[in-house]
Backbone as a ProteinNet text record, in pm:
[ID]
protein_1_A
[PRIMARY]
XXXXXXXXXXXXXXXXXXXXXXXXXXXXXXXXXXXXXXXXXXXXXXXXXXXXXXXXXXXXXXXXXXXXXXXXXXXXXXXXXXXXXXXXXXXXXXXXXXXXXXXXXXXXXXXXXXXXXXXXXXXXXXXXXXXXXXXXXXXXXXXXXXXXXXXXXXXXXXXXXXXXXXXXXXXXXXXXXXXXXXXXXXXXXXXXXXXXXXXXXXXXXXXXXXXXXXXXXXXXXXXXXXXXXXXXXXXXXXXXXXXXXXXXXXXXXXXXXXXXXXXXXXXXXXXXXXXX
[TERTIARY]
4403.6	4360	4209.6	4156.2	4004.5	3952.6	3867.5	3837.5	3747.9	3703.7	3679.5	3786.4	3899.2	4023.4	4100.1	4115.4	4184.6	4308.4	4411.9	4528.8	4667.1	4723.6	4824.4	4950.9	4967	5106.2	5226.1	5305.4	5432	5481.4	5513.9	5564.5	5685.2	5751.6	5871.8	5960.1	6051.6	6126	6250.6	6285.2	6394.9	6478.3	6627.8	6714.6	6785.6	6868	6948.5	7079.6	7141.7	7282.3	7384.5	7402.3	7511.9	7449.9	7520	7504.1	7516.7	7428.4	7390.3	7373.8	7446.6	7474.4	7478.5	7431.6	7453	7529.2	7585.8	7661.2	7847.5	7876.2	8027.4	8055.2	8119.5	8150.2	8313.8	8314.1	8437.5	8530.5	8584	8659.6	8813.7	8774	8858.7	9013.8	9083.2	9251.5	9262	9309.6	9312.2	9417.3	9465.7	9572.9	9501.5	9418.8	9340	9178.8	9090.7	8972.3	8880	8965.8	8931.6	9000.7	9079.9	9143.2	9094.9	9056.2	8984.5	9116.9	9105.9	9219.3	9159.6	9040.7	8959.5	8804.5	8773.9	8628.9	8596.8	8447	8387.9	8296.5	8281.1	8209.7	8090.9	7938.8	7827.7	7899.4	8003.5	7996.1	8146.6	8203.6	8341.4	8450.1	8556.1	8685	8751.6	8722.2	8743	8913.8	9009.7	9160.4	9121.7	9041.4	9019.7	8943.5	8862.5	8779.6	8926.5	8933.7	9049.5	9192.8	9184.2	9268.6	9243.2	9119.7	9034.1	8892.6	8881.3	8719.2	8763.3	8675.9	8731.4	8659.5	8673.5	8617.8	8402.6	8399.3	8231.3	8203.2	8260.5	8169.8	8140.8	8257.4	8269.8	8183.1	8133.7	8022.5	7912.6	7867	7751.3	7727	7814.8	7789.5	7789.3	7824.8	7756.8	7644.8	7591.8	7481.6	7348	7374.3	7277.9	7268.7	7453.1	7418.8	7477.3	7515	7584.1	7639	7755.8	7807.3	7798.3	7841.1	7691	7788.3	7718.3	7730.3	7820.4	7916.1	8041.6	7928.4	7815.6	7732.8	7664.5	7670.6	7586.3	7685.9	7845.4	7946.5	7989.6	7989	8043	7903.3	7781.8	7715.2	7725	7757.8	7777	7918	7988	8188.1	8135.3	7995.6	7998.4	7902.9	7833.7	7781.6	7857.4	7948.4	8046.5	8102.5	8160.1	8247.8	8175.5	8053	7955.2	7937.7	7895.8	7862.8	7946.5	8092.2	8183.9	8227.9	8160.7	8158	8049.9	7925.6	7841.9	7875.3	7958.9	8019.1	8012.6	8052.8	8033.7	7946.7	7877.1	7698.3	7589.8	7640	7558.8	7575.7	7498.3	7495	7532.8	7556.4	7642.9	7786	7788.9	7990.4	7985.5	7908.5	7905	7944.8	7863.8	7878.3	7997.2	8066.4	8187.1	8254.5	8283.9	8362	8417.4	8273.4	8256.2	8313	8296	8353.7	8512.1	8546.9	8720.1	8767.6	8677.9	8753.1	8790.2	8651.9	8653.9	8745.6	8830.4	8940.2	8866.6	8736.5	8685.7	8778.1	8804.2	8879.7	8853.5	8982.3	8942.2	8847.5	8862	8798.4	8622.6	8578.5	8448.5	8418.4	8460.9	8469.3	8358	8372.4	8291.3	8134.9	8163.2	8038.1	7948.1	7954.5	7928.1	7837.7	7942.5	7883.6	7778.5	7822.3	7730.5	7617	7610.6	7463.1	7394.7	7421	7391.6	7289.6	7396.2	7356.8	7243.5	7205.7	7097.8	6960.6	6928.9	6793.7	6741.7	6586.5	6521.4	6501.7	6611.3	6581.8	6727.9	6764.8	6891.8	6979.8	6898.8	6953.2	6949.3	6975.1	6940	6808.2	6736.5	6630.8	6537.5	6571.7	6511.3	6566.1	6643.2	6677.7	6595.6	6566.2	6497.5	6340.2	6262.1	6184.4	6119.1	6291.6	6289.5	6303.6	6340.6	6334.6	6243.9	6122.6	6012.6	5931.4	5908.8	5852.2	5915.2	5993	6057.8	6039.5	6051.4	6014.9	5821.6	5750.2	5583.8	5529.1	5666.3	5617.8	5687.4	5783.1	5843.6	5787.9	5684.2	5613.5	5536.2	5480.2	5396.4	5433.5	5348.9	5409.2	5476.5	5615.1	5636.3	5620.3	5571.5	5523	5338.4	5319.8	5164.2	5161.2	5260.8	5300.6	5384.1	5447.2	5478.8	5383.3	5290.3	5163.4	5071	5060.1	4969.4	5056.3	5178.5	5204.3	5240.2	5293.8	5271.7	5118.1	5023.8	4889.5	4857.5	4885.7	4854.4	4950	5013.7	5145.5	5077.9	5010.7	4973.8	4909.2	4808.6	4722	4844.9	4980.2	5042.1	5160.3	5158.5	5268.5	5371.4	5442.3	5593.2	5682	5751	5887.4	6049.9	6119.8	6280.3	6315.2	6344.7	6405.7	6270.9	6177.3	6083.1	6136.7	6081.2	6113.5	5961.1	5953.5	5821.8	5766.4	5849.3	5852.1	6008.9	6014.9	6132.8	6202.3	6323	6436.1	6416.1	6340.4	6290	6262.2	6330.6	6245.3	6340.7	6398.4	6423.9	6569.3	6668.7	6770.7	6754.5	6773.8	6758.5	6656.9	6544.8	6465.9	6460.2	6574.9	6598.8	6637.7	6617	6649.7	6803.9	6853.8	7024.3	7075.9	7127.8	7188.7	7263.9	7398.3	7447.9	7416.7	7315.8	7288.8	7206.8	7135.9	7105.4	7236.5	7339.9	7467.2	7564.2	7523.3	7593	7473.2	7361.5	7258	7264.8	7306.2	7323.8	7484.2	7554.4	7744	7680	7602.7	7590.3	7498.4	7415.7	7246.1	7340.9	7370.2	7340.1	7430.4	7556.5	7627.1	7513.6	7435.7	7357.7	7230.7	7175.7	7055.7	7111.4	7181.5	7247.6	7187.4	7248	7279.7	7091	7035.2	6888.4	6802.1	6734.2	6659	6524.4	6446.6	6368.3	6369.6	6510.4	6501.5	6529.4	6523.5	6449.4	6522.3	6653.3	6709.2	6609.9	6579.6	6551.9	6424.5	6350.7	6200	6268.4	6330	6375.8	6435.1	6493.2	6541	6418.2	6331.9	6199.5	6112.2	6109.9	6051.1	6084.1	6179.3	6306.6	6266.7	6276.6	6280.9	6109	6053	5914.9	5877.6	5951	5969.3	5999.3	6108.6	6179.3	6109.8	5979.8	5932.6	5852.9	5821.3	5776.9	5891.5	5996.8	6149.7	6144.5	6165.7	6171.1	6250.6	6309.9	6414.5	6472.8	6566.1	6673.3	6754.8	6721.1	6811.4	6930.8	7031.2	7126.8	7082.1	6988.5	6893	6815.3	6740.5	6692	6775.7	6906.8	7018.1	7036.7	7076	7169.1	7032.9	6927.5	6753	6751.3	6782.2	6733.3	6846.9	6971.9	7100.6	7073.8	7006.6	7014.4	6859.9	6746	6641.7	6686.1	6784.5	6805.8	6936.1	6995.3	7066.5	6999	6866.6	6814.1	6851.1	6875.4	6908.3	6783.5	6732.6	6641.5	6635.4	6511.8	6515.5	6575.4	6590.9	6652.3	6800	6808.5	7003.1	7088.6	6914.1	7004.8	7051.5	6994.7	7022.8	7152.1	7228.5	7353.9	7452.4	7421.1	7528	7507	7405.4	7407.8	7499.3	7461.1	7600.8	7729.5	7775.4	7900.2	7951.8	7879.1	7908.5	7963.6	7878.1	7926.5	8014.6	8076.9	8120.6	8293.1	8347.8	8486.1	8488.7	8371.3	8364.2	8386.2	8293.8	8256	8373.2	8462.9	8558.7	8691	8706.6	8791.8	8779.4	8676.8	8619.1	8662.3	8663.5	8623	8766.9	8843.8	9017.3	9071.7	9027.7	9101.2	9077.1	9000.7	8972.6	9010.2	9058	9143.1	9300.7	9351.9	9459.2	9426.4	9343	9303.3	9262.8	9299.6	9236	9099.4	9021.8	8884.5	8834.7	8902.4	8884.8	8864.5	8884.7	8856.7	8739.2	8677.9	8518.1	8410.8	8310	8254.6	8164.9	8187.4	8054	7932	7802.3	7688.7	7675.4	7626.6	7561.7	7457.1	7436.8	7257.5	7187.6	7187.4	7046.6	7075.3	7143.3	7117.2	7090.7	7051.9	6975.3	6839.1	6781.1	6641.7	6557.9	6482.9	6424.5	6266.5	6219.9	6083.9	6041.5	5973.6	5888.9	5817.9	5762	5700.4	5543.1
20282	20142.5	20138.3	20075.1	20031.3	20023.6	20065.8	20023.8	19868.1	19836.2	19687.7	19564.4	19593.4	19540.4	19517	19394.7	19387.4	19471.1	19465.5	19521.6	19408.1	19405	19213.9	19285.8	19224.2	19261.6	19146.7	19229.2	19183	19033.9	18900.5	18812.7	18840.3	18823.1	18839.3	18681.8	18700.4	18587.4	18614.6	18463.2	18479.3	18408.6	18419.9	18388.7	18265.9	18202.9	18147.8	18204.7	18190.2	18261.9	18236.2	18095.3	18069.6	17918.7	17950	17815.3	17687.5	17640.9	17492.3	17385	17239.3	17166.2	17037.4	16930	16743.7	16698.2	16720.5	16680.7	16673.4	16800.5	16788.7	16886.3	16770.3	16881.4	16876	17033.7	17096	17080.7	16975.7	17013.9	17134.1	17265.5	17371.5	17340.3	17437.9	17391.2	17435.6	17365.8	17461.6	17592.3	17633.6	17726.9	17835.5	17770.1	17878.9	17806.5	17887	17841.3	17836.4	17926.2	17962.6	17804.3	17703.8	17625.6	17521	17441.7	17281	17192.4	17100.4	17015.5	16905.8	16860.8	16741.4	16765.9	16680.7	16698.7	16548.6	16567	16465.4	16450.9	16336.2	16342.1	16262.9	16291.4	16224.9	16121.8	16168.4	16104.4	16051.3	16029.4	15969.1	16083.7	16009.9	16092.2	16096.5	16217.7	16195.6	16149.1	16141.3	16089.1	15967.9	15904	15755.8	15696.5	15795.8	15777.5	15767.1	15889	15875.2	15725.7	15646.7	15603.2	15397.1	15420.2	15286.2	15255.8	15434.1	15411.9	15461.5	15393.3	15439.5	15590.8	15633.3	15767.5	15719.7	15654.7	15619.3	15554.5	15484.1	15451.2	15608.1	15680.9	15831.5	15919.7	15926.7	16006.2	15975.6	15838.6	15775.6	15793.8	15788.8	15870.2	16001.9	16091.3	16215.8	16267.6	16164	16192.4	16089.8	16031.5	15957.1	15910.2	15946.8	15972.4	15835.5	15728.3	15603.3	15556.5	15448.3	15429.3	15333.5	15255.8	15168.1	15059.5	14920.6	14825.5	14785.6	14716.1	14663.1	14665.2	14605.8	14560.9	14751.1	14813.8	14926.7	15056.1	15061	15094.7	15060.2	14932.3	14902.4	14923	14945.4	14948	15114.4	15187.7	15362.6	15378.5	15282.7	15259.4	15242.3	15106	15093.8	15233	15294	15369.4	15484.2	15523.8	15650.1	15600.5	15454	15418	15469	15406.6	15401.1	15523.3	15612.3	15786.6	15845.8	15834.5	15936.6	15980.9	15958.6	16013.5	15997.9	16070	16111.4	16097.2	16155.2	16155.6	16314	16362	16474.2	16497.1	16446.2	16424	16501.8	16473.1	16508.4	16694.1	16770.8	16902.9	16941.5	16886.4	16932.1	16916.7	16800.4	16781.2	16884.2	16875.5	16983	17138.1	17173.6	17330.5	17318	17259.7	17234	17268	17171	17144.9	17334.4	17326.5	17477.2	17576.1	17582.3	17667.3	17668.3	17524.1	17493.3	17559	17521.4	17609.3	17690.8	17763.7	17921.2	17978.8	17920.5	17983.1	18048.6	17975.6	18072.5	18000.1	18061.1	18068.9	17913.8	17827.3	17716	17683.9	17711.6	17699.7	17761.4	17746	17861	17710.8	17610.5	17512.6	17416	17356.2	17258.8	17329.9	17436.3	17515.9	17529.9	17560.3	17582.7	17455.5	17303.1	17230.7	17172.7	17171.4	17138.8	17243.8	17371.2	17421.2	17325.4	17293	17226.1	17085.4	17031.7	16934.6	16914.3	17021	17039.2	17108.2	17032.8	17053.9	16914.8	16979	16830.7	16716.9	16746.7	16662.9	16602	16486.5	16383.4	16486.8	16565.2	16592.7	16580.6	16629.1	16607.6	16637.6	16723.2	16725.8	16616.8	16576.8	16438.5	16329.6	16324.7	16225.5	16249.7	16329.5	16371.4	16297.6	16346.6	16257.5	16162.8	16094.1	15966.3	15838.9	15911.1	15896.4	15870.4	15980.6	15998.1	15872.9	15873.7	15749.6	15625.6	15574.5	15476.1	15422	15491.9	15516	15500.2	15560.5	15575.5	15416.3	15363.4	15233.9	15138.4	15118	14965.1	14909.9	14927	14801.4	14704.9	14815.1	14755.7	14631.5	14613.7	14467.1	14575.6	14540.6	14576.9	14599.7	14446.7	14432.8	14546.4	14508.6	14553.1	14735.2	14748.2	14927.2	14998.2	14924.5	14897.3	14918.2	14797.7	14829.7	14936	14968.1	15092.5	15190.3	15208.8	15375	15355.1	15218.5	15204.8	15254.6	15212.9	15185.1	15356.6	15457.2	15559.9	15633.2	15589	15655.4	15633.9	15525.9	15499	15625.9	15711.6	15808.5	15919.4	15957.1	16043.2	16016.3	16099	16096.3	16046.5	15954.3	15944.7	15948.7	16033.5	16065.4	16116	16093.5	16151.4	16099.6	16159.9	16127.9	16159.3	16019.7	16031.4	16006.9	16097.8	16006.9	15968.7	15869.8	15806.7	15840.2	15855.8	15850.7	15895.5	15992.3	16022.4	15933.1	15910.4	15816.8	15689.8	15692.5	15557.1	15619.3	15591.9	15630.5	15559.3	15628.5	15648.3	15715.4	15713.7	15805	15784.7	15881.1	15878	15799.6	15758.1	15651	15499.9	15452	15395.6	15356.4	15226.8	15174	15199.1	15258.6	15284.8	15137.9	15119.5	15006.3	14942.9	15096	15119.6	15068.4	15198.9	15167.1	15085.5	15011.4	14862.8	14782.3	14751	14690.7	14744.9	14852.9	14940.1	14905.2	14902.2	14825.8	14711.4	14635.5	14460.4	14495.7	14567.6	14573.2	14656.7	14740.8	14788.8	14706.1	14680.6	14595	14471.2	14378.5	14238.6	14156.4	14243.1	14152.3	14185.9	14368.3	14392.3	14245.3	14278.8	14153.4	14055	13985	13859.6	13785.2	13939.8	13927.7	13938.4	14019.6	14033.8	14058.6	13947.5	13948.6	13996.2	14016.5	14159.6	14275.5	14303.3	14469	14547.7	14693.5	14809.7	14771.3	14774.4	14764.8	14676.8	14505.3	14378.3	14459.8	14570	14622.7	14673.2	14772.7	14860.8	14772.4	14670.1	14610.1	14515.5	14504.2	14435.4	14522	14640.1	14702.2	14765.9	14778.4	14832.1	14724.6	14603.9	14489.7	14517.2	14541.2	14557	14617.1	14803.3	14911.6	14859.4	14746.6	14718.7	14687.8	14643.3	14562.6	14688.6	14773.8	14910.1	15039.9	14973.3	15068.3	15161	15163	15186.3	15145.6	15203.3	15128	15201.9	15165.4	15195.2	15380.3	15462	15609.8	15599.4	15711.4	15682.9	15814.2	15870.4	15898	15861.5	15752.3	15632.3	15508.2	15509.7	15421.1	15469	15624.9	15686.3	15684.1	15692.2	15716.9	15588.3	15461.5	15364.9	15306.4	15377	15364	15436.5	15532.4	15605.4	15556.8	15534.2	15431.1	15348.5	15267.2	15159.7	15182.9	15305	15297.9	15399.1	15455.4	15556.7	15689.9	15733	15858.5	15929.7	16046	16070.6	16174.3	16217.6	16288.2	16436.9	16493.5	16614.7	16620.1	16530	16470.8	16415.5	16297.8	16276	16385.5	16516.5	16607.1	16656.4	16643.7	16728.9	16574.1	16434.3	16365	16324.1	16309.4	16318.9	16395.1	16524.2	16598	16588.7	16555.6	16480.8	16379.5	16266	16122.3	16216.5	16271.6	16331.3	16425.7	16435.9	16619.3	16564.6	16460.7	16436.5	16436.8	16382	16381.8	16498.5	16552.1	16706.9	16776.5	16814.9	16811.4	16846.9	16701.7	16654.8	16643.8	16671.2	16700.6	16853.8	16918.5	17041.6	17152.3	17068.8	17125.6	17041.7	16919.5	16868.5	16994.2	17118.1	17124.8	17278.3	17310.6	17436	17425.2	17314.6	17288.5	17296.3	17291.6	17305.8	17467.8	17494.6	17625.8	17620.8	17694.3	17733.6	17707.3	17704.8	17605.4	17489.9	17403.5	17258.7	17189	17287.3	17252.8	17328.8	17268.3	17306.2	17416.9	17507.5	17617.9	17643.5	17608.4	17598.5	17671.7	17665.5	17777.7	17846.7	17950.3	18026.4	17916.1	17860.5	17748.4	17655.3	17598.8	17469.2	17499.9	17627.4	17657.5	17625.5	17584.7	17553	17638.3	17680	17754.3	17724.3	17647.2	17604.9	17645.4	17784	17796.2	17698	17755.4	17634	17673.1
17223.3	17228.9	17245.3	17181.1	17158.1	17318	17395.1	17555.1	17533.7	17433.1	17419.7	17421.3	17417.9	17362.3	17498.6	17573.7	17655.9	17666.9	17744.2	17746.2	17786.6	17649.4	17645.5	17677.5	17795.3	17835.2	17828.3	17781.8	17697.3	17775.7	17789.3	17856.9	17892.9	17998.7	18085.3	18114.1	17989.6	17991.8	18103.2	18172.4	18239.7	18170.2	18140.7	18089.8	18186.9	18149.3	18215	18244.8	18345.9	18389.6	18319.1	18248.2	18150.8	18060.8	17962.6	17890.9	17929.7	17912.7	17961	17807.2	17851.6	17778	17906.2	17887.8	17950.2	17815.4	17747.3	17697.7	17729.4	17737.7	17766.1	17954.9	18025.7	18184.8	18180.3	18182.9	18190	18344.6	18357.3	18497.4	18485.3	18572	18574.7	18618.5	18537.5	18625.3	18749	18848.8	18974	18963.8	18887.7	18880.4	18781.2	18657.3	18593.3	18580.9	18600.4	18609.6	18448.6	18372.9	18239.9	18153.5	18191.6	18124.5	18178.8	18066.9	18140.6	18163.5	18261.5	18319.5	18307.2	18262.4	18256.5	18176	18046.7	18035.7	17993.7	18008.8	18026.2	17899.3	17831.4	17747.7	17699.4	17733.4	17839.4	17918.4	18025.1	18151.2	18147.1	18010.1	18010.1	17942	18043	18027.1	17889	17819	17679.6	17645.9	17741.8	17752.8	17707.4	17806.3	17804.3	17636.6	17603.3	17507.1	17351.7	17412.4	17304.8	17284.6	17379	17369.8	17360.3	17400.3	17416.4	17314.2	17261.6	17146.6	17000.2	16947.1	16794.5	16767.7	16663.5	16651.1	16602.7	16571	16531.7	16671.5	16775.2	16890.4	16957.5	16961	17026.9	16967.5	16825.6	16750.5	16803.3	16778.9	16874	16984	17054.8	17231.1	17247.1	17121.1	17106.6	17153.3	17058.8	16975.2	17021.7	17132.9	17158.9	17315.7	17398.9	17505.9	17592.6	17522.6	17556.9	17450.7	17499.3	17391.1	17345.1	17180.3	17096.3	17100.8	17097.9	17054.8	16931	16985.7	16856.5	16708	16737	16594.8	16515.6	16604.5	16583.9	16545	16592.3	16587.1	16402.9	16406.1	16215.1	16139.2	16197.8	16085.5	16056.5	16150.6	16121	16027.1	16027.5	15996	15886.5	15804.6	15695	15610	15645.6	15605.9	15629	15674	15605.3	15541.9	15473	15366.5	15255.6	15301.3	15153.7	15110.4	15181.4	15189.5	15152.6	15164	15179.3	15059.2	14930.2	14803.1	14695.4	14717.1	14636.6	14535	14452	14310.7	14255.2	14114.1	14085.5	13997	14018.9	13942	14049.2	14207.5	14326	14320.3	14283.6	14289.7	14406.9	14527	14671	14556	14539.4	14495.2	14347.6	14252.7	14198.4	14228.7	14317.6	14345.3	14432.9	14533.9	14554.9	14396	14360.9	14237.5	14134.5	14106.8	14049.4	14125	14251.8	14340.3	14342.4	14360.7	14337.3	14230.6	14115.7	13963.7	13969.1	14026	13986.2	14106.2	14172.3	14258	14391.4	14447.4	14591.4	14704.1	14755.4	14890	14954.1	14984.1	14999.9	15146.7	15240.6	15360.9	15318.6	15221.3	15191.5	15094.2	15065.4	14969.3	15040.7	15149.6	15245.9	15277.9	15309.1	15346.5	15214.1	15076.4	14982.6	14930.7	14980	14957.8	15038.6	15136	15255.4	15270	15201.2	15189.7	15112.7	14987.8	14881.1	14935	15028.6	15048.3	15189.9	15214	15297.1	15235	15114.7	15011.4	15068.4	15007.2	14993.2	14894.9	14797.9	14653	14683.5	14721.2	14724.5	14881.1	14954.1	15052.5	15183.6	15279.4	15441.8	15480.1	15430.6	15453.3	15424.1	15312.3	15212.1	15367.5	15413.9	15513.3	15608.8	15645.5	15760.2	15783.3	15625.9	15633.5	15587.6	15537.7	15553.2	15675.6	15735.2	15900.4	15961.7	15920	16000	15916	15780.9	15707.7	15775.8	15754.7	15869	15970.4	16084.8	16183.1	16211.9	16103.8	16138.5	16067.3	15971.7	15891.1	15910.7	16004.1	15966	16075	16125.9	16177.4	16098.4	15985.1	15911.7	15791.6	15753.2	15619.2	15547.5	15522.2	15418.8	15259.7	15226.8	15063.7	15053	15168.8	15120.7	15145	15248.9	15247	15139.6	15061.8	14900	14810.9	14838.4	14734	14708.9	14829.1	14859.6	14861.5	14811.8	14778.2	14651.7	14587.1	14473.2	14375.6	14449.1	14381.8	14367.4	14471.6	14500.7	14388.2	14313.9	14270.6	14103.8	14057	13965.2	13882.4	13931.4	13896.5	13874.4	13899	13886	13764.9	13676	13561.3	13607.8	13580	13622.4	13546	13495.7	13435.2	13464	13422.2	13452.9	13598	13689	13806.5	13907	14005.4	14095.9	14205.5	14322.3	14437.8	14476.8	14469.7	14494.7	14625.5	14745.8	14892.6	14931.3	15043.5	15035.7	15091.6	15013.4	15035.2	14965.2	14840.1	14725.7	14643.5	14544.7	14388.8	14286.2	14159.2	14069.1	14035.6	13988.5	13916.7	13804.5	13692.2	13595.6	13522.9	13562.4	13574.2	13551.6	13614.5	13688	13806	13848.6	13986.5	14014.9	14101.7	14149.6	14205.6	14106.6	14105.9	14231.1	14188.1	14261.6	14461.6	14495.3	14617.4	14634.5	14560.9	14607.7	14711.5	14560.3	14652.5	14758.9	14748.1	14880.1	15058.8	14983.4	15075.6	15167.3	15074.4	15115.8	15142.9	15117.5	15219.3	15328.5	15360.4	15494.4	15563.8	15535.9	15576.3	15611.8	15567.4	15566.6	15678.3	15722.1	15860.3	15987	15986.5	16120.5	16103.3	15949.4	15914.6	16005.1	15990.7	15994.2	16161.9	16243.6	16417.4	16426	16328.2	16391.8	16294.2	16267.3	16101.7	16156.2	16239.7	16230.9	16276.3	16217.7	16252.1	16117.6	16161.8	16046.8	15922.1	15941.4	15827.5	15720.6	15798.8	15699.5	15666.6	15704	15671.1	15570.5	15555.9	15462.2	15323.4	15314.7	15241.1	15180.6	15247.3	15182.4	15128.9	15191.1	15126.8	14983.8	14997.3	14860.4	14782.7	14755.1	14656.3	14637	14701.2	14645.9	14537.3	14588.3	14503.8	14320.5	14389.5	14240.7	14143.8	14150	14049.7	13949.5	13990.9	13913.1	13906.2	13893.5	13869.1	13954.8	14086	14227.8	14315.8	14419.1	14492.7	14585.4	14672.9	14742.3	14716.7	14735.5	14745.8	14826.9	14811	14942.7	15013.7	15026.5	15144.1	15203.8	15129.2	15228.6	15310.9	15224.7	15266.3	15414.8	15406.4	15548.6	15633.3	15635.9	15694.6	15774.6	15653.6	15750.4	15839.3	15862	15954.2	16065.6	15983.6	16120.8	16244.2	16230.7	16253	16309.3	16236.6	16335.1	16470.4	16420.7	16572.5	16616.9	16605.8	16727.8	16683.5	16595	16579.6	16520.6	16539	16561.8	16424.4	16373.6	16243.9	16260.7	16329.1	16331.6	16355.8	16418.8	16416.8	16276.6	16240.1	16096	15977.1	16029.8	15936.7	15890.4	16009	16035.4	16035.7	16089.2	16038.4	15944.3	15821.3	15700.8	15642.5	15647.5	15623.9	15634.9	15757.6	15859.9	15733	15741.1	15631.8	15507.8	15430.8	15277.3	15302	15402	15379.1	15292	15381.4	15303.2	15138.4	15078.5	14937.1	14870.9	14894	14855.1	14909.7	14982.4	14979.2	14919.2	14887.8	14817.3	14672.2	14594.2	14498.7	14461.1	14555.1	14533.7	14541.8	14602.5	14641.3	14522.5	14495.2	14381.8	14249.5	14200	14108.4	14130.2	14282	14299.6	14208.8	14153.3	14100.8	13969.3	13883.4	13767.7	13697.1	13599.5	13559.4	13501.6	13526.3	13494.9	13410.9	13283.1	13106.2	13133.9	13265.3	13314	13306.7	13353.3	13350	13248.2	13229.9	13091.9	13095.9	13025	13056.9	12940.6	13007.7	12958.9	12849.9	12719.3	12664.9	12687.7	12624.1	12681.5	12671.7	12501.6	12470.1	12560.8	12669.6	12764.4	12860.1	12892.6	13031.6	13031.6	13100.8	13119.9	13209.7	13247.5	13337.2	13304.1	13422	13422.9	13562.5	13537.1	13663.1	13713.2	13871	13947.2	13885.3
[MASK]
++++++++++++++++++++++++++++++++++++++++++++++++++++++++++++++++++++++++++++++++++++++++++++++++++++++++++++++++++++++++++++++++++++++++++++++++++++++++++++++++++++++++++++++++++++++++++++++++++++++++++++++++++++++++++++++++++++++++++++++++++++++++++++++++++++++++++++++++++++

């Protein structure tokens, strides 16, 4: 060692004695200590939970630590309706799908897709920070925070499928019709109870988008659900996932029943390969 060169000694971590969680308390059996006889789930008796909460007030108290409001409860109920099938256009339900054909092991089917669906192009990650956009902008005017990423957007080519901002852009270049009206069925009973909150930002801001073929994603859809009940960008990652996973799915076991001639296989000439 150099004698100019201090001498860095290694840091000395202490561990903890056992796993720690404020989320779930295990009460022990008095007869076996290894078998829970009671747990708690942030604070309530999951017996009780089970028998008095629906399964979306009980996700929410997961995941956030109390449990939500009748109004905040159906707006999570309407956004897994809406979610719960991507379609087989969505390369998560895709590679599911493909996977079903080709006969991989069904329990290996969800995981396959749910990698898929943790990209940043129409995925959880794309939610994530859409979250954080959200969250850093819906205080602001909406039309004029529109304009100015519009105006900024002008100087850049726009073709095929944009996301202008994650969780707004384009499919096929066009506006998604689609989740517009899936927008206004989740958005518009919470609007109703409280016309300035995130959602009514998000929905003004979206109609802004529209006028330069821009709009509404259903990653900005699940972004601004999750915003408005508090869920935080690193959480929306994984119940993003949660919402789509039944699709993908069921997509994907449906096509374990089919033989492999089912689905279409590419020729050489339709591969594309465009380096970055």
């Amino acid at each position: 060692m150099s004698p100019d060169k201090p001498a860095q000694h290694k840091q000395d971590f202490v561990y903890a004695g056992k796993t720690q969680t404020n989320i779930l308390l295990e009460i022990p059996s008095e007869q076996n200590p290894y078998i829970s006889h009671k747990n708690y789930l942030q604070g309530y008796d999951l017996n009780q939970l089970v028998e008095k909460k629906s399964f979306t007030d009980t996700l929410l108290l997961l995941f956030l630590g109390e449990l939500p409001t009748p109004a905040h409860s159906q707006l999570l109920e309407r956004l897994m309706i809406a979610l719960i099938n991507l379609g087989p256009r969505h390369p998560a339900v895709k590679a599911s799908m493909t996977a079903g054909v080709s006969k991989t092991n069904t329990e290996h089917l969800l995981p396959i897709g749910l990698n898929v669906l943790g990209g940043e192009q129409n995925g959880a990650l794309e939610v994530a920070a859409a979250v954080n956009f959200i969250q850093q902008h819906w205080q602001a005017c909406p039309v004029q925070t529109a304009d100015e990423i519009l105006n900024q957007a002008q100087s850049v080519e726009l073709a095929g499928e944009n996301h202008i901002i994650a969780g707004f852009g384009n499919q096929y270049g066009a506006v998604d019709d689609l989740c517009q009206a899936l927008a206004s069925s989740v958005f518009n009973p919470f609007i109703q109870q409280q016309s300035d909150s995130i959602l009514a930002w998000v929905l003004r801001f979206s109609q802004q988008l529209n006028s330069a073929n821009f709009g509404l994603l259903k990653t900005g859809l699940a972004a601004a659900v999750f915003c408005q009940l508090g869920i935080a960008a690193r959480e929306s990652v994984g119940l993003f996932q949660l919402v789509c996973a039944p699709g993908i799915f069921a997509h994907g076991v449906e096509q374990t029943h089919k033989p492999i001639t089912a689905m279409p296989m590419l020729k050489d000439e339709q591969h594309i390969y465009q380096p970055k």
